[in-house]
C-alpha positions, 0 to 999 in steps of 0.5 A: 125581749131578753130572750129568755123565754120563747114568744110561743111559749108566752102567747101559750100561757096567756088564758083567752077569754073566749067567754066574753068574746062568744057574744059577738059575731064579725065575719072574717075577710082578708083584703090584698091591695096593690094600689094604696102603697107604692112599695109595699102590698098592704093586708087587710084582717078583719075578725072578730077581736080577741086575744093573740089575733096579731101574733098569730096573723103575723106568724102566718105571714112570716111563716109564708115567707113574707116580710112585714115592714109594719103592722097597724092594729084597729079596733072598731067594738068588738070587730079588729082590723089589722093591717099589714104592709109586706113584701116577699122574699125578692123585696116586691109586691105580691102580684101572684094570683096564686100567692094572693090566694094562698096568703088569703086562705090561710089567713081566712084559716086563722082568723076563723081558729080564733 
């Protein structure tokens, strides 16, 4: 938060515990809705849970150009569902095919790095 040190370095230094996450299996999906917000398009992640999962789900997002007005976190056992309300650069809803698509590969893409 002082701005001392750069978040990429703090989420690099973290040691992940992939042991104990080996033993469980959560296929991962990723939900684009326009319906359940009125301003916003909501973001579905779901994946098996483990460490740096939301930073890396929101840098992905932020890396597409997308805002991101909030971010909600569930846990479900091992399974985690992060939820994201974003908008693009214009302040709209995504309703691009094309982008839906894209923002769903790469998050697929992330959550299955994990």
């Amino acid at each position: 938060l002082s701005g001392k040190r750069a978040i990429d370095t703090l989420q690099t230094a973290r040691p992940l515990q992939k042991s104990r996450l080996g033993a469980f299996s959560v296929t991962p999906d990723v939900i684009i809705d326009n319906t359940a917000s009125q301003e916003f398009t909501v973001i579905e992640a779901h994946a098996l849970d483990r460490p740096g999962l939301l930073f890396d789900l929101a840098r992905g997002l932020s890396d597409l150009g997308l805002d991101i007005a909030s971010a909600h976190i569930a846990t479900f056992g091992e399974k985690a569902v992060d939820v994201f309300y974003v908008r693009d650069r214009f302040r709209k809803k995504l309703m691009s095919g094309d982008v839906k698509r894209l923002i769903r590969k790469r998050l697929l893409t992330l959550l299955k790095a994990g």
